[in-house]
ROPABA-473157 format. One record per residue (C-alpha): residue in three letters; residue number from 1; x, y, z. Coordinates in nm, 3 decimals, padded with zeros to 5 digits, m for minus. Example, Ala and Ser with C-alpha at 12.3 -4.5 7.8 and 13.67 -1.06 7.14 Angstrom:
BEGIN
   residuo   num         X         Y         Z
       ALA     1    01.230   m00.450    00.780
       SER     2    01.367   m00.106    00.714
//
This chain:
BEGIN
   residuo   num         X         Y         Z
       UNK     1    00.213    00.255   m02.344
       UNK     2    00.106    00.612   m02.454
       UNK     3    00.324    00.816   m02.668
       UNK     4    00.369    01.158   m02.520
       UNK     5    00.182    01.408   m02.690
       UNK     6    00.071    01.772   m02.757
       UNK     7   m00.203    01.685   m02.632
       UNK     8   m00.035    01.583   m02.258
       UNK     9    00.226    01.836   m02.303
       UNK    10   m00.065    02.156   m02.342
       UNK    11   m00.238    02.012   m02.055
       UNK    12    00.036    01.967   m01.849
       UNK    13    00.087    02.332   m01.908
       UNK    14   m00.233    02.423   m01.854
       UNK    15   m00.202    02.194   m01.532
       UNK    16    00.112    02.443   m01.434
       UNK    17   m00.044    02.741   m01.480
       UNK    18   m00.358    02.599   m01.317
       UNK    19   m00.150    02.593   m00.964
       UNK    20   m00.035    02.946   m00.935
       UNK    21   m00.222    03.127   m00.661
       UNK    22   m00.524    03.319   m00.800
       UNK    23   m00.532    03.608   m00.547
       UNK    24   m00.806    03.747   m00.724
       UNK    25   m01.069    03.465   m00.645
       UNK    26   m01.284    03.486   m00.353
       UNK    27   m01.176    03.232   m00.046
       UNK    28   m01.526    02.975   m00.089
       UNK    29   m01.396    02.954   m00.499
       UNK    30   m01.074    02.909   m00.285
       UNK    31   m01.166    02.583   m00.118
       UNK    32   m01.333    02.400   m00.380
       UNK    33   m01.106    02.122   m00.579
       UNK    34   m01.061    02.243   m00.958
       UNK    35   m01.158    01.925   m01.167
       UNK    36   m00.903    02.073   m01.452
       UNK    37   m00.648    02.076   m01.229
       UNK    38   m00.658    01.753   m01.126
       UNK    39   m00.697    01.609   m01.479
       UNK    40   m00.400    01.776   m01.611
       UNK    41   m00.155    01.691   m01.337
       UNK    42   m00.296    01.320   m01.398
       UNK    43   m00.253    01.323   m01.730
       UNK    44    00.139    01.387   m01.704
       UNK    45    00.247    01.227   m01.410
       UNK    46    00.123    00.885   m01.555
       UNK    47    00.239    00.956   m01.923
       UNK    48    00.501    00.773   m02.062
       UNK    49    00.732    01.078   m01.987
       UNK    50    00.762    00.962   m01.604
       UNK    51    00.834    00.626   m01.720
       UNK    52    00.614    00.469   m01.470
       UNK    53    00.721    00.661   m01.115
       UNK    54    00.934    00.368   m01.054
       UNK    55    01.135    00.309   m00.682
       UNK    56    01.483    00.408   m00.788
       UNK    57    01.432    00.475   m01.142
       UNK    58    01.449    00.772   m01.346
       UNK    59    01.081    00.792   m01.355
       UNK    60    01.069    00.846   m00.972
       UNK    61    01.349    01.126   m00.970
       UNK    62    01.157    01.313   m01.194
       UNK    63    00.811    01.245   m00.975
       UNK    64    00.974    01.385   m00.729
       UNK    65    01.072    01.722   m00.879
       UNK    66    00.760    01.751   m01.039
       UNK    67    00.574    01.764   m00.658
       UNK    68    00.898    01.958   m00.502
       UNK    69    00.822    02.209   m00.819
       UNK    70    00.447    02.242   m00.748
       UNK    71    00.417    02.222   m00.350
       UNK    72    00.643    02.559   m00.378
       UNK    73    00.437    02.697   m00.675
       UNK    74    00.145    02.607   m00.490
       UNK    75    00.205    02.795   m00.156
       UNK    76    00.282    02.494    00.067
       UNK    77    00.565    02.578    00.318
       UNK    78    00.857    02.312    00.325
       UNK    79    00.758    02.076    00.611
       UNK    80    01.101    01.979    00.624
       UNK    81    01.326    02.246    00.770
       UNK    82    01.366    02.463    00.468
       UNK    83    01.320    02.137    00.276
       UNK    84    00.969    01.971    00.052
       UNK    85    01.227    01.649    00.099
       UNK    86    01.188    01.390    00.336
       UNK    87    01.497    01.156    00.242
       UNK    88    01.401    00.801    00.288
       UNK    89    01.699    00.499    00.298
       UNK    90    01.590    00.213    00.135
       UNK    91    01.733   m00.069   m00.013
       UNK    92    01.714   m00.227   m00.394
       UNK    93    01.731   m00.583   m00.411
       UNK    94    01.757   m00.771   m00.761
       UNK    95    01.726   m01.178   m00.726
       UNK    96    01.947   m01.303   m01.024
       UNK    97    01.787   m01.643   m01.081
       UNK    98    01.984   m01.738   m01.407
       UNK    99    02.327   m01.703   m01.229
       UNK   100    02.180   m01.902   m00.880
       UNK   101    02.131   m02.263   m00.861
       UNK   102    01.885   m02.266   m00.547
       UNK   103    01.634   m02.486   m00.541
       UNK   104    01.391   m02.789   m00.368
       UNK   105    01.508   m03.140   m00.344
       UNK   106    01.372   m03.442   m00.222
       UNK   107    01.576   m03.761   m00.152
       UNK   108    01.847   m03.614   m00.336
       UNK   109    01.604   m03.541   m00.660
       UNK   110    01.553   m03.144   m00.763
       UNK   111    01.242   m03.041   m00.868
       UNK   112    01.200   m02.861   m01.195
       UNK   113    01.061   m02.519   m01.087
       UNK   114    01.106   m02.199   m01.283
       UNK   115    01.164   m01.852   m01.143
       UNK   116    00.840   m01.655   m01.199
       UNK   117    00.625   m01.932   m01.287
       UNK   118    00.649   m02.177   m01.013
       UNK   119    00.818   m01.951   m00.759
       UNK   120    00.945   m01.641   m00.663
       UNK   121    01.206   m01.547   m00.376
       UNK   122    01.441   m01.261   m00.276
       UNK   123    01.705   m01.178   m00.010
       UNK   124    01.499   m00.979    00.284
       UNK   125    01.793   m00.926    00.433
       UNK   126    02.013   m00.765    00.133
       UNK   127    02.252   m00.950    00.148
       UNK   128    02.406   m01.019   m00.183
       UNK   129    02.519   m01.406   m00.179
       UNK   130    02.323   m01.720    00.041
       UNK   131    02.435   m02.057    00.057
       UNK   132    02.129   m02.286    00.165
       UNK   133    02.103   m02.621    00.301
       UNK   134    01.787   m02.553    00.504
       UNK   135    01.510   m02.855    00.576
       UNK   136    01.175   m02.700    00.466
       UNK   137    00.924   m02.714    00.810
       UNK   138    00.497   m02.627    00.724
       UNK   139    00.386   m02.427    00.993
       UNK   140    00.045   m02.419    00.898
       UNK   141   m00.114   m02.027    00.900
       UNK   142    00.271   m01.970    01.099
       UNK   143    00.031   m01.728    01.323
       UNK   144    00.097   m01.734    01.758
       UNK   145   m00.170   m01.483    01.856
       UNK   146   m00.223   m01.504    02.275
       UNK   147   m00.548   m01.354    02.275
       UNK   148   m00.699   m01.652    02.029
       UNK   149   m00.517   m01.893    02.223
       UNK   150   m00.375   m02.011    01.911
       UNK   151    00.004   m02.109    01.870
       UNK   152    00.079   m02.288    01.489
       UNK   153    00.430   m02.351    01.636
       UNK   154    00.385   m02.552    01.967
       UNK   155    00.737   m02.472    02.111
       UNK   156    00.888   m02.623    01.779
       UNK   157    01.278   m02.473    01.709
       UNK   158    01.246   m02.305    01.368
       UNK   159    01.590   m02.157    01.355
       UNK   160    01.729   m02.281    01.049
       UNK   161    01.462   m02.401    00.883
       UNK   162    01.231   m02.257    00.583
       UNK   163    00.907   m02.185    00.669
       UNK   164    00.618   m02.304    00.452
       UNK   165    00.280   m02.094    00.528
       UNK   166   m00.058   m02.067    00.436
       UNK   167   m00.147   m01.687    00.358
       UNK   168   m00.479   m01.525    00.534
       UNK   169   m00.606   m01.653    00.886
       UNK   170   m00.804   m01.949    00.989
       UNK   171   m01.130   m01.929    00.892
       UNK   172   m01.469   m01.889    01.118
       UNK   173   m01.639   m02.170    01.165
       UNK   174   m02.044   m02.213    01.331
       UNK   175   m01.859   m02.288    01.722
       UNK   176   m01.650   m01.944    01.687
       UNK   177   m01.844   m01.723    01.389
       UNK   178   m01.589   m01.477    01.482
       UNK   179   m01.238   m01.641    01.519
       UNK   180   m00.974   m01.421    01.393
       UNK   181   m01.201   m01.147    01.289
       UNK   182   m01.455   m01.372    01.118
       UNK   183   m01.435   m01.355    00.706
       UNK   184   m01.272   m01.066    00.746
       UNK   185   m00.855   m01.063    00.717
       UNK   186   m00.676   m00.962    01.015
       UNK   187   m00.336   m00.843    01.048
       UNK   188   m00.223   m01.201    01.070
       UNK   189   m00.303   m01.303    00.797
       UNK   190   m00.052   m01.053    00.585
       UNK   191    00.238   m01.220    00.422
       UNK   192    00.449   m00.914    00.618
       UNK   193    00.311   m01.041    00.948
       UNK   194    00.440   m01.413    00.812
       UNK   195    00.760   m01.255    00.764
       UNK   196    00.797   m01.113    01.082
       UNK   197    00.680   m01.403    01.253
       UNK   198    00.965   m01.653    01.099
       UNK   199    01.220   m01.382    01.136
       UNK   200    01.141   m01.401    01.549
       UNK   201    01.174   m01.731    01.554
       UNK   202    01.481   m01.748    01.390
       UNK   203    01.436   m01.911    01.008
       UNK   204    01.630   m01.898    00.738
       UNK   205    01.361   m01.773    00.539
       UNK   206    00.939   m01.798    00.456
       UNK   207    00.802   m01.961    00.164
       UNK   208    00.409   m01.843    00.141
       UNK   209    00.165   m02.074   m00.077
       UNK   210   m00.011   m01.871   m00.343
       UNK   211   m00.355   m01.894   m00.435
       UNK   212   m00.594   m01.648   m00.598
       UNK   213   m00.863   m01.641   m00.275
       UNK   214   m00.594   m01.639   m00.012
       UNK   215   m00.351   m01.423   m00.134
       UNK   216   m00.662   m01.199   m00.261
       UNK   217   m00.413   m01.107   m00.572
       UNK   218   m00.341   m01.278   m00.881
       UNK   219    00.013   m01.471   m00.948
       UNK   220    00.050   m01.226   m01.255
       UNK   221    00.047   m00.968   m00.957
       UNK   222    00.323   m01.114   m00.735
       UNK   223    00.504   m01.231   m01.094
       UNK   224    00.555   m00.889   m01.199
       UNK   225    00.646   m00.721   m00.891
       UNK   226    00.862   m01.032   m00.785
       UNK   227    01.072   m01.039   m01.128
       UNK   228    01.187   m00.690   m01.035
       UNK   229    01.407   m00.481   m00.812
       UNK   230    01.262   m00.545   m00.442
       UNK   231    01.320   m00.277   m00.187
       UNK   232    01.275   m00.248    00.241
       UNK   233    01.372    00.000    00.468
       UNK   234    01.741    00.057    00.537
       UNK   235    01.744   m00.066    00.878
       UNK   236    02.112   m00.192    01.120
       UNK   237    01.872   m00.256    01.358
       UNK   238    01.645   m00.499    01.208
       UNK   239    01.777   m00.808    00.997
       UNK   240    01.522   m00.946    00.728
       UNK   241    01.523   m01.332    00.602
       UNK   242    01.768   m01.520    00.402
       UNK   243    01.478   m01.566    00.200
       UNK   244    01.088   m01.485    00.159
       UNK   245    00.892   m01.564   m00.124
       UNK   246    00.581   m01.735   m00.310
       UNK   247    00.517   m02.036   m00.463
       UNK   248    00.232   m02.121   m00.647
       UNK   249   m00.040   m02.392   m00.547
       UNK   250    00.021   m02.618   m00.814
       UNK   251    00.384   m02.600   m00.711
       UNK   252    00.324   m02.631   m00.355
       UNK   253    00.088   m02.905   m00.412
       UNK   254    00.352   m03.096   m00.611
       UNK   255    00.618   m03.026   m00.352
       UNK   256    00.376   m03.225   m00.107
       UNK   257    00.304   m03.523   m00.343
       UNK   258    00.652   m03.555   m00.410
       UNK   259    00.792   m03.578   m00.023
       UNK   260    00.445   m03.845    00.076
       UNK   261    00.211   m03.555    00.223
       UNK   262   m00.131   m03.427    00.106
       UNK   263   m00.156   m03.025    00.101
       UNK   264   m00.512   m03.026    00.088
       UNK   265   m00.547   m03.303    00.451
       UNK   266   m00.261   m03.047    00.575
       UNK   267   m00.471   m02.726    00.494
       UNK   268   m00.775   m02.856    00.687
       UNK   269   m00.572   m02.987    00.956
       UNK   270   m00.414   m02.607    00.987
       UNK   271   m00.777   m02.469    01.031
       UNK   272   m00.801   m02.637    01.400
       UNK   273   m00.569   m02.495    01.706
       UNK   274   m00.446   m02.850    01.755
       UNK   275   m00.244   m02.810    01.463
       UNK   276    00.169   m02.923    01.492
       UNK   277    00.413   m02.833    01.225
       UNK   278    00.496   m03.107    01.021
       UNK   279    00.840   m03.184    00.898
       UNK   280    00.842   m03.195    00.533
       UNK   281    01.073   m03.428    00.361
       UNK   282    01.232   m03.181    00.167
       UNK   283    01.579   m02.890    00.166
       UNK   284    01.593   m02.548   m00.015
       UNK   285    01.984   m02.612   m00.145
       UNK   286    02.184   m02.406   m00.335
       UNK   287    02.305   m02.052   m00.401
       UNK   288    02.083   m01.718   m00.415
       UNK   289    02.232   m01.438   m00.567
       UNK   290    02.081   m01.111   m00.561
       UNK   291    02.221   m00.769   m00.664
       UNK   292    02.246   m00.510   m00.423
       UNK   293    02.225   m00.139   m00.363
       UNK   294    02.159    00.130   m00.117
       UNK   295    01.957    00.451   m00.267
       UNK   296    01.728    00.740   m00.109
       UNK   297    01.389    00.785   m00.217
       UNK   298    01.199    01.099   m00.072
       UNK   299    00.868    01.197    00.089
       UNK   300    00.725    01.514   m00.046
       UNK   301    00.591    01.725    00.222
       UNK   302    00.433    02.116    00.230
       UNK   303    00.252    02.255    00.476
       UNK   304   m00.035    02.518    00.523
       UNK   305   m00.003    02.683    00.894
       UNK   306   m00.295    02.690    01.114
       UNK   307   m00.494    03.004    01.195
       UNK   308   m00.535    02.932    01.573
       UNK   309   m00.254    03.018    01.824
       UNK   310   m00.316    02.690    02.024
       UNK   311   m00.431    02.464    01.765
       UNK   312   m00.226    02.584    01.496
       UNK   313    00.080    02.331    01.677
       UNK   314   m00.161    02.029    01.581
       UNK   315   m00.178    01.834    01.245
       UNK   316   m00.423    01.662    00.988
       UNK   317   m00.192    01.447    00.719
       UNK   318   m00.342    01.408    00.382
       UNK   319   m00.165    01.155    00.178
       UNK   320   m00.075    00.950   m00.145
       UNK   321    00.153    00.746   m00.282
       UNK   322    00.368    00.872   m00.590
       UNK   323    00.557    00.578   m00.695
       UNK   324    00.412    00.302   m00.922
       UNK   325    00.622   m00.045   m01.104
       UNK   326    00.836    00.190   m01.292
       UNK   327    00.986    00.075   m01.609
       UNK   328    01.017   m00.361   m01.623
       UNK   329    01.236   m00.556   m01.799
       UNK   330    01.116   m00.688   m02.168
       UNK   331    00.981   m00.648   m02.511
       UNK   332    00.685   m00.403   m02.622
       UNK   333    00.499   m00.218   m02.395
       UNK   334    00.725   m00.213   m02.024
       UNK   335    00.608    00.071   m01.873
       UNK   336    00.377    00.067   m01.620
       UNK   337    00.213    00.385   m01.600
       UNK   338   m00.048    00.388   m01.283
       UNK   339   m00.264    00.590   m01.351
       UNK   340   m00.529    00.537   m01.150
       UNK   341   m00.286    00.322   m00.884
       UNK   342   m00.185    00.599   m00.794
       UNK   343   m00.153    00.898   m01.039
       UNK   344   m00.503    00.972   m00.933
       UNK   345   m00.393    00.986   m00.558
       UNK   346   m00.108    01.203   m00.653
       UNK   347   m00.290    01.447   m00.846
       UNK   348   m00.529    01.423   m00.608
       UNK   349   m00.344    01.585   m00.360
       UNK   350   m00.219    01.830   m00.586
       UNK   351   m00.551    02.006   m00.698
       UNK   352   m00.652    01.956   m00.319
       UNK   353   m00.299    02.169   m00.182
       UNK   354   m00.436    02.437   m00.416
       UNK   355   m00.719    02.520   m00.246
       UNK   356   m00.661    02.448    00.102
       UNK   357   m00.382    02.730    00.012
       UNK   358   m00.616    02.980   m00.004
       UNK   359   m00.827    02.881    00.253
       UNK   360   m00.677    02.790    00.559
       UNK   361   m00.852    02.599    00.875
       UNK   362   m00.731    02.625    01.247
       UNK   363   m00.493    02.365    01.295
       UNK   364   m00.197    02.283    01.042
       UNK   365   m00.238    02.073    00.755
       UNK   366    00.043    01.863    00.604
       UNK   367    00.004    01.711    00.245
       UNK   368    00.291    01.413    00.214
       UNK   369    00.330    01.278   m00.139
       UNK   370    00.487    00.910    00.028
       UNK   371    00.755    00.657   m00.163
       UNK   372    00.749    00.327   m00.245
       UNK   373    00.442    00.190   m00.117
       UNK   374    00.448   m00.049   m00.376
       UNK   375    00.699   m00.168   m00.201
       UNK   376    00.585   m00.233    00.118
       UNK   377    00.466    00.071    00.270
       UNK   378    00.816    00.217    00.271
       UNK   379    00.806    00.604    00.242
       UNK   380    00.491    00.603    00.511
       UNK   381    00.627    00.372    00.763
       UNK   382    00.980    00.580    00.703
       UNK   383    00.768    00.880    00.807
       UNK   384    00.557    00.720    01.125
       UNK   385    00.934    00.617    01.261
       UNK   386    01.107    00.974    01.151
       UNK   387    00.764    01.216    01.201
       UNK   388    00.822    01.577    01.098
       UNK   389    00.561    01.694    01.333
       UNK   390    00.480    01.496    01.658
       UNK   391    00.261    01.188    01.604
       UNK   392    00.069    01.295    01.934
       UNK   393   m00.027    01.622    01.779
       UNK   394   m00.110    01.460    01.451
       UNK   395   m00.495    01.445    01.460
       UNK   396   m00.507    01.187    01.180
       UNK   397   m00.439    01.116    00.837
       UNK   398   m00.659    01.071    00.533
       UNK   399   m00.500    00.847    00.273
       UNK   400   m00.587    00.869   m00.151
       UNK   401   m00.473    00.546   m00.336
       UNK   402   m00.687    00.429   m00.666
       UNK   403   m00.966    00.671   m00.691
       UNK   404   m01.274    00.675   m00.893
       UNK   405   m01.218    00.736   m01.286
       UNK   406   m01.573    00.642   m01.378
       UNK   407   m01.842    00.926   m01.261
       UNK   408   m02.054    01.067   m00.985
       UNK   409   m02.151    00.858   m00.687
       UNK   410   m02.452    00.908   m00.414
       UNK   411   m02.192    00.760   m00.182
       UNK   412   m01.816    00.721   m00.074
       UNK   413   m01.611    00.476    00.123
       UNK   414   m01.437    00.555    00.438
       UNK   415   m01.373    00.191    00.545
       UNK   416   m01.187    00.202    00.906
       UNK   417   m01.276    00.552    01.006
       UNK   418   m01.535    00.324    01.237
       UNK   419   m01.234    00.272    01.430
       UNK   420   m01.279    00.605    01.559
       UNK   421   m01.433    00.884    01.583
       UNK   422   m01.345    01.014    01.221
       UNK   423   m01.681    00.858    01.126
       UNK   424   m01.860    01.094    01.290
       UNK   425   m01.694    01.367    01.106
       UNK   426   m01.696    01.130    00.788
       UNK   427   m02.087    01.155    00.832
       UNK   428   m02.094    01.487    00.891
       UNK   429   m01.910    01.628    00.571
       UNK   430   m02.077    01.282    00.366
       UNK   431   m02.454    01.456    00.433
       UNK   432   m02.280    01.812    00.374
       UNK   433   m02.230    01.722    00.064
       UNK   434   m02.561    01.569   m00.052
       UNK   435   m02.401    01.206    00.005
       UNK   436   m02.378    00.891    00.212
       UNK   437   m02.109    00.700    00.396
       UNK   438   m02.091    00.381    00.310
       UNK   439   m02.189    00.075    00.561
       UNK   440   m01.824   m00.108    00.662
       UNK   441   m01.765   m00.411    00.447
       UNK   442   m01.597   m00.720    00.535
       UNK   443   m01.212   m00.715    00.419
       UNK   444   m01.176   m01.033    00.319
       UNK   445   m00.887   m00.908    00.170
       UNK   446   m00.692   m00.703    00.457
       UNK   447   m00.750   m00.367    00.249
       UNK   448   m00.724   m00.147    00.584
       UNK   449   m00.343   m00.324    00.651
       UNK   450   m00.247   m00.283    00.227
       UNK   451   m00.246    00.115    00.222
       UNK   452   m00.026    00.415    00.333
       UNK   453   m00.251    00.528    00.605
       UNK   454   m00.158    00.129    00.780
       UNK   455    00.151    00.352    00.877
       UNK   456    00.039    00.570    01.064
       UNK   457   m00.243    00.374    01.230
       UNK   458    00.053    00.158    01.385
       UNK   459    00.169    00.470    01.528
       UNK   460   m00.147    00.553    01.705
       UNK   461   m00.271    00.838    01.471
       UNK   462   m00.640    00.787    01.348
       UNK   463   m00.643    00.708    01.029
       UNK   464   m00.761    00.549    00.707
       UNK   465   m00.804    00.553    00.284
       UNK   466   m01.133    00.774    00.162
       UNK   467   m01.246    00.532   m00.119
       UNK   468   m01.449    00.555   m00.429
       UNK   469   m01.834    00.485   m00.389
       UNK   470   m02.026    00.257   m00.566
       UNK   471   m02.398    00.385   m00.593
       UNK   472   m02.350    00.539   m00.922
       UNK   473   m02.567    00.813   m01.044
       UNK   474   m02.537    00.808   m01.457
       UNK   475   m02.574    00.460   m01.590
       UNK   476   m02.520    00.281   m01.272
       UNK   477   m02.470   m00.101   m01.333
       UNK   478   m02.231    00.005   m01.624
       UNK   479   m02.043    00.278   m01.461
       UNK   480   m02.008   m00.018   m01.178
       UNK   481   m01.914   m00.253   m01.461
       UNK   482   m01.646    00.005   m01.571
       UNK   483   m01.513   m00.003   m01.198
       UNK   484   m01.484   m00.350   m01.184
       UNK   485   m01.329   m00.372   m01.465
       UNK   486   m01.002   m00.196   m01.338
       UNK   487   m00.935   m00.520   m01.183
       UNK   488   m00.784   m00.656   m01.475
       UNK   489   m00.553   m00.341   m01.507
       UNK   490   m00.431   m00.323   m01.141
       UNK   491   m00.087   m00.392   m01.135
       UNK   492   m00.040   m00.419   m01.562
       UNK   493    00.073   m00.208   m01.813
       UNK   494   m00.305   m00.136   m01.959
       UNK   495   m00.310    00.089   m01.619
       UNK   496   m00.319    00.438   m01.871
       UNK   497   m00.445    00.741   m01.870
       UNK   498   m00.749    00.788   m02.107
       UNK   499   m00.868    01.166   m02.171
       UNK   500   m01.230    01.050   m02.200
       UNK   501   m01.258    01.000   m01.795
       UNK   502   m01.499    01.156   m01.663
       UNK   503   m01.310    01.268   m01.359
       UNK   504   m01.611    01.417   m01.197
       UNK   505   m01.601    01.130   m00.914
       UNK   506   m01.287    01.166   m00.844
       UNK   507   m01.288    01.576   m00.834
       UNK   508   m01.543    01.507   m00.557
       UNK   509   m01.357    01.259   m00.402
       UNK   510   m01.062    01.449   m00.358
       UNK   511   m01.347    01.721   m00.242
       UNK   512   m01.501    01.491    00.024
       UNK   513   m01.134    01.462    00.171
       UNK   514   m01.054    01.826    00.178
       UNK   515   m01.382    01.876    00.367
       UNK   516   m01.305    01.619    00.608
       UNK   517   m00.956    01.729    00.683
       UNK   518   m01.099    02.037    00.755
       UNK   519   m01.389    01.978    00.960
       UNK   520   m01.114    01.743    01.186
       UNK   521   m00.879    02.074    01.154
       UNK   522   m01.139    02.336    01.276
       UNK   523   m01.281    02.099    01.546
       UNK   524   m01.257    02.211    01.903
       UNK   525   m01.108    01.822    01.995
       UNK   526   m00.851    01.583    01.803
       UNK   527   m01.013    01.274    01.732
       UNK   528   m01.001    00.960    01.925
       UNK   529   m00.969    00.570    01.856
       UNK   530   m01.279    00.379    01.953
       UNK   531   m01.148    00.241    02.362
       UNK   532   m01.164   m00.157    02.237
       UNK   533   m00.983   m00.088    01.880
       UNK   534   m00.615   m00.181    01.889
       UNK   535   m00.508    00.090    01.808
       UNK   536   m00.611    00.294    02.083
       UNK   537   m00.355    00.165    02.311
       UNK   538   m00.056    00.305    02.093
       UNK   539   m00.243    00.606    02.124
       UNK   540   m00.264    00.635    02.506
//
């Protein structure tokens, strides 16, 4: 927790003053990313004075009058009607373990597990009050995916039932090197795709198994977000689970034990396609009670208006994510700030609107400051289903989350724009700029399904999350060192601001994806998916 200061309050000021239109600079001093800027609005947005940006918290309403303030002092038209507000209907769910008795039992005996240390669980349906007397079923990965020829369920009747899972995909092996994407994470291997999956088949609810590799996060991760409010997408449409929730591997492993099975002979029999679910011995009993509201969140979005009378009616999205974990419940130091997850995205896009202001490229350009994507994605895929400007026409987005707070780099990451053909502008602007793109990596941890631009990828519009390099120029194993480090911050309170940055990275960063934007926005063509990526048929 940092104290707010004179020192954050003169350069927030500064950052205000920063954003009014200089008229008097020439247009190229126009279009380059002011590194003061950026600090400054970074500085105060993750201060203790927004309380941590939090989903329905006080510390989000006042995020999102900061960005309404500055997209008008900026120059950005409302993208909205004569609205910067995009309202998005969400809803806040609270699980109350001390006044529920829900729980496992075996043969009539109830195991001893603890909310936040052995398990955590929520209603995914919002819905207030559950009585359960479901039989738990393990479903293996719980994946059915036709074009592996692999079906974890085998024509089994889940309705009813709790669903036990494995998170991530099966794994290659020498016969099929690239089963399921290879090492890399696919789609179904997200604990939303798990979710999905059991809510088509009709279960009471999903139970995922936690472990560090698989789950590519932590427990402290899940533990903190879990203990607090959850929120989805107000939907009448779409009904969520009973229940959905973790459960750690020592847990998991004891739940097993206790009702005669082995996890670990269960695991590698889940690897092969012969797999069958196997009944476990075993009822989720009891009452869930969760508190429940309804709330809007908003998008921020301004716009700066094409030059070209034809191309002017298409669109290049840059985005971030405002929100962060808000204030927690506790003793000492509750706030979680997010500074780098994702103040620096938010700023980001600040210093950026700024000077695409006073320069302007042929076709429109729409910066959307997105809600609760801590969340789930929320404020994003609430955009991609209520567009302000027709996905078809959209040329693609270019997503900010987490960006570099440690120095210059010879290099920067645009992992999934070899989707498409945005890495041929990625290249383009990359040696522009006296720097490489990045060869893909394998996501062995999903990454390109875990960020705003997911959103509108689903919806067919090219896109992905410009990332920090990692070819360092000053002091390069201990600037990566530095980077690393963050990893022990993500998701914590220790995720502060600190004035010594040097923000010099991120400045050209947030550079890199101005350029880009506008090379895709002055192009003669919109960009196109490559024909055998997924994607490309949502497109057509």
């Amino acid at each position: 927790m940092k104290k707010i200061s004179a020192h954050y309050l003169s350069t927030a000021l500064l950052g205000f003053a920063l954003t009014i239109p200089s008229h008097g600079f020439a247009q190229v001093q126009g279009s380059k990313v002011d590194e003061v800027a950026l600090r400054a609005h970074l500085a105060l947005l993750s201060s203790d004075l927004f309380e941590g940006r939090g989903t329905g918290q006080r510390g989000g309403d006042l995020s999102v009058a900061y960005l309404e303030t500055q997209a008008a002092v900026l120059g950005l038209l409302p993208a909205n009607g004569k609205s910067y507000k995009q309202a998005v209907s969400i809803n806040g769910i609270k699980s109350l373990p001390q006044a529920s008795s829900v729980n496992i039992q075996i043969s009539g005996k109830q195991l001893d597990w603890n909310f936040g240390n052995d398990w955590i669980w929520s209603a995914g349906d919002a819905v207030s009050t559950h009585q359960f007397d479901h039989e738990l079923l393990f479903v293996g990965y719980g994946i059915t995916a036709p074009e592996e020829q692999w079906d974890d369920f085998k024509g089994i009747d889940c309705k009813g039932k709790i669903l036990v899972v494995i998170v991530n995909d099966p794994q290659p092996t020498a016969e099929q090197p690239e089963r399921f994407g290879g090492k890399a994470l696919t789609y179904y291997g997200r604990r939303t795709y798990k979710a999905e999956e059991a809510l088509r088949r009709g279960a009471a609810g999903v139970l995922l198994i936690h472990t560090d590799a698989s789950a590519n996060v932590g427990w402290d991760v899940l533990k903190n977000g879990g203990m607090g409010e959850q929120f989805q997408l107000a939907n009448k449409d779409v009904k969520g689970l009973p229940i959905q929730g973790w459960i750690t591997d020592a847990a998991a492993t004891s739940l097993f034990k206790t009702a005669g099975l082995d996890l670990n002979s269960l695991r590698a029999a889940a690897e092969n396609k012969d797999f069958k679910p196997v009944a476990i011995n075993a009822r989720l009993k009891g009452e869930a009670k969760s508190q429940v509201r309804q709330l809007e969140q908003f998008n921020i979005a301004g716009m700066v208006p094409g030059t070209d009378a034809q191309l002017k009616n298409e669109l290049v999205i840059y985005s971030a994510h405002w929100d962060h974990l808000g204030k927690q419940e506790g003793t000492g130091d509750v706030i979680y700030n997010g500074a780098v997850d994702n103040g620096s995205g938010t700023a980001a896009l600040l210093a950026m609107a700024k000077a695409a202001v006073m320069q302007p490229a042929r076709r429109s350009q729409l910066f959307l400051w997105v809600a609760a994507e801590e969340q789930g994605l929320l404020g994003s895929a609430w955009y991609a289903a209520h567009p302000l400007w027709a996905l078809n026409k959209t040329a693609a987005a270019l997503n900010l989350d987490t960006l570099n707070f440690v120095g210059r780099t010879r290099d920067i990451s645009a992992f999934g724009a070899e989707r498409s053909d945005l890495i041929l502008a990625a290249n383009k602007v990359a040696l522009s700029m006296n720097m490489t793109v990045a060869p893909p990596r394998v996501d062995v941890a999903g990454g390109y399904f875990r960020s705003d631009h997911f959103s509108f990828a689903k919806a067919g519009v090219p896109a992905f999350s410009i990332g920090s390099g990692r070819d360092y120029i000053n002091d390069p194993q201990a600037s990566l060192e530095k980077a690393r480090a963050f990893g022990k911050r993500y998701h914590q309170v220790t995720d502060e601001y600190d004035p010594a940055w040097d923000l010099s990275g991120m400045t050209e960063q947030a550079q890199f994806t101005l350029n880009l934007g506008q090379e895709i926005a002055n192009a003669q063509a919109m960009p196109a998916w490559k024909e055998n990526d997924a994607f490309s048929k949502v497109r057509k």
